[in-house]
SEZAKE-824886 format. One line per 8 residues: number of its first residue (from 1); their letters; for each residue y, x, z of C-alpha. Coordinates in steps of 0.25 Angstrom, whole numbers. Layout:
N
NUM> A> Y:X:Z | ...
end
This chain:
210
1> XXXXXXXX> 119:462:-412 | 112:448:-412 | 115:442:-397 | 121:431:-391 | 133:436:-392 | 135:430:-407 | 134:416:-405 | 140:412:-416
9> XXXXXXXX> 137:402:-425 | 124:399:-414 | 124:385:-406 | 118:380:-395 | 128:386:-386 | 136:372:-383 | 150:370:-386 | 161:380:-380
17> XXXXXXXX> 166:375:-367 | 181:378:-366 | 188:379:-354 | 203:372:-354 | 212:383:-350 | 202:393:-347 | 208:406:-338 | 206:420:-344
25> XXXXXXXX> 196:422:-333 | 191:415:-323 | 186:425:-315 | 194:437:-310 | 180:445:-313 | 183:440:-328 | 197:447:-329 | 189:461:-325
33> XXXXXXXX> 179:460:-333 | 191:459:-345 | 196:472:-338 | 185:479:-337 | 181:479:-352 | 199:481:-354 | 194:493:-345 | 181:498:-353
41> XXXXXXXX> 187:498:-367 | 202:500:-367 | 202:509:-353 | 190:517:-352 | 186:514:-366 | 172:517:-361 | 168:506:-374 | 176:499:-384
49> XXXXXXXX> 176:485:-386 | 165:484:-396 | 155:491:-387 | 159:478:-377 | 155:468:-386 | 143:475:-389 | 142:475:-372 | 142:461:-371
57> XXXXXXXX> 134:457:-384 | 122:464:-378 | 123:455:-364 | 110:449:-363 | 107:437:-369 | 108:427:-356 | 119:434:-349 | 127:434:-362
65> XXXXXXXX> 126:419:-364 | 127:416:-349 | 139:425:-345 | 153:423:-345 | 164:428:-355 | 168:439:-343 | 154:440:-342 | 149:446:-353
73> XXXXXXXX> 163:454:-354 | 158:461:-340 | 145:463:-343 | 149:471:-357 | 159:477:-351 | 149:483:-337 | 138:486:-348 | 147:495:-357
81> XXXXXXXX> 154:502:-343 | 139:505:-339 | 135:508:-354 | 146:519:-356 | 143:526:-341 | 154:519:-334 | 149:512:-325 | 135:515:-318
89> XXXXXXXX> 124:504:-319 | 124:507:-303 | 139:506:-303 | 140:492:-310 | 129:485:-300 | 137:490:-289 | 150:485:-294 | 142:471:-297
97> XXXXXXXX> 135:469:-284 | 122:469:-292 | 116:469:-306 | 125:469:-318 | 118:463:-333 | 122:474:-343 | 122:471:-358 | 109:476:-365
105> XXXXXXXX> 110:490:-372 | 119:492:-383 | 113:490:-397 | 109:498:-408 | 124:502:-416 | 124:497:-430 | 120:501:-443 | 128:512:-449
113> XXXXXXXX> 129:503:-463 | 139:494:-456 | 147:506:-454 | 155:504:-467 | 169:510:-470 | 182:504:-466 | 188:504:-481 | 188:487:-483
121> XXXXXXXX> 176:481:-490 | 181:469:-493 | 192:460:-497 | 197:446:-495 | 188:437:-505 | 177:446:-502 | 163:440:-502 | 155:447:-490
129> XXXXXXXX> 141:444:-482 | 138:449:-468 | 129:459:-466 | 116:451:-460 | 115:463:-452 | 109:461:-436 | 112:472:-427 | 107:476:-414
137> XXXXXXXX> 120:483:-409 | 133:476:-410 | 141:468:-422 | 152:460:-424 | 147:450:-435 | 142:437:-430 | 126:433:-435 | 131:421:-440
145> XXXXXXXX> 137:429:-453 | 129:437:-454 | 123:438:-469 | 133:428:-473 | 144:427:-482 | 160:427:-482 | 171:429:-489 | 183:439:-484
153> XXXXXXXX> 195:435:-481 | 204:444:-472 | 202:460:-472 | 205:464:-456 | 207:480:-452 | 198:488:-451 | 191:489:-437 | 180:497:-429
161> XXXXXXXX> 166:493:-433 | 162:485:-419 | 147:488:-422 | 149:502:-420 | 160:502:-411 | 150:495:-400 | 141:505:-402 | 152:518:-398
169> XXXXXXXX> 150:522:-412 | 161:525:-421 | 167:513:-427 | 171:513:-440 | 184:505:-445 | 178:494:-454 | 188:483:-458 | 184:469:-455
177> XXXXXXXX> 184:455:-463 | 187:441:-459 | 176:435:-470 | 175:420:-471 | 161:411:-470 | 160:399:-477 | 155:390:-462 | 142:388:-472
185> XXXXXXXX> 138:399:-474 | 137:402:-461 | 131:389:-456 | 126:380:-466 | 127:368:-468 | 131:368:-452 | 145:373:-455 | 155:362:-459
193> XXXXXXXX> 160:364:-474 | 172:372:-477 | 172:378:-462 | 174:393:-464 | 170:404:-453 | 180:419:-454 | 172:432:-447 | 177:445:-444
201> XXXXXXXX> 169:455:-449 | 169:470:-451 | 165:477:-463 | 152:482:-460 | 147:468:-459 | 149:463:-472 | 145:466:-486 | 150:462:-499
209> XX> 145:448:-503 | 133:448:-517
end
């Protein structure tokens, strides 16, 4: 889906503060909420880890840019526990002393075209464009390559396909690409020349290039 999530190649965010030997968590709050979504996938498997990221990308705008890293882990984590019957709305205030923000629905699942075989499409040297696709439930392929073209040079194994998978629907095995960008043809005449940009991307997400 399109949120603000996937920020990048955006700006206006200022630069990225680093904190000099920053602690794993600062708050023992932190360290639960870590647990708690160990606790969701591995233990009750009650939703697998592509459903969580789903979670947290469909945090409301303004909570998502204000909260915490641990933050938006608990927030996705209550929202699926709720979600999958759980824990009881009731249940989860109680817990909290008060109101709890959820994440917003789950989106729409994606369209069955994507859905392509696990036999590998490409090769290394392979000339490929990224589907300009935009959809409303959840993706792994970052706007800012979308419609644009690469080159692939590394074939990874093959891998559930995350857009269905966050959905609870059946997730075909779809092998994945590391495809390089020439900065330009991301950016324009922003990027610096010669700079280069390698994604990740699953199958389903690419074509071959005209």
């Amino acid at each position: 889906m399109d949120g603000i999530h996937d920020l990048g190649g955006m700006s206006g965010f200022g630069s990225v503060e680093i904190e000099a030997d920053e602690p794993t968590f600062h708050e023992p709050w932190e360290a639960r909420a870590f647990a708690l979504n160990a606790l969701g996938v591995v233990v009750l498997q009650a939703y697998n880890v592509d459903e969580y990221r789903h979670a947290v990308e469909r945090m409301e705008p303004a909570h998502y840019l204000a909260a915490s890293y641990y933050e938006r882990v608990l927030t996705g984590v209550a929202s699926l526990l709720v979600e999958k019957g759980v824990l009881s709305p009731d249940d989860l205030e109680a817990r909290a002393g008060g109101p709890f923000p959820l994440a917003s629905p789950v989106g729409p699942s994606p369209p069955g075209d994507m859905l392509v075989p696990a036999s590998p499409r490409f090769a290394v040297g392979d000339a490929v464009v990224v589907r300009d696709v935009h959809p409303a439930g959840h993706t792994r392929v970052p706007r800012y390559v979308r419609g644009r073209r690469g080159v692939v040079v590394h074939t990874a194994p093959s891998f559930p396909y995350p857009d269905a998978a966050a959905h609870g629907r059946p997730a075909p095995r779809q092998h994945t690409y590391h495809v390089r960008f020439d900065a330009r043809e991301l950016w324009g005449d922003a990027a610096g020349t010669g700079d280069e940009v390698v994604v990740d991307l699953w199958a389903g997400y690419l074509e071959a290039a005209p």
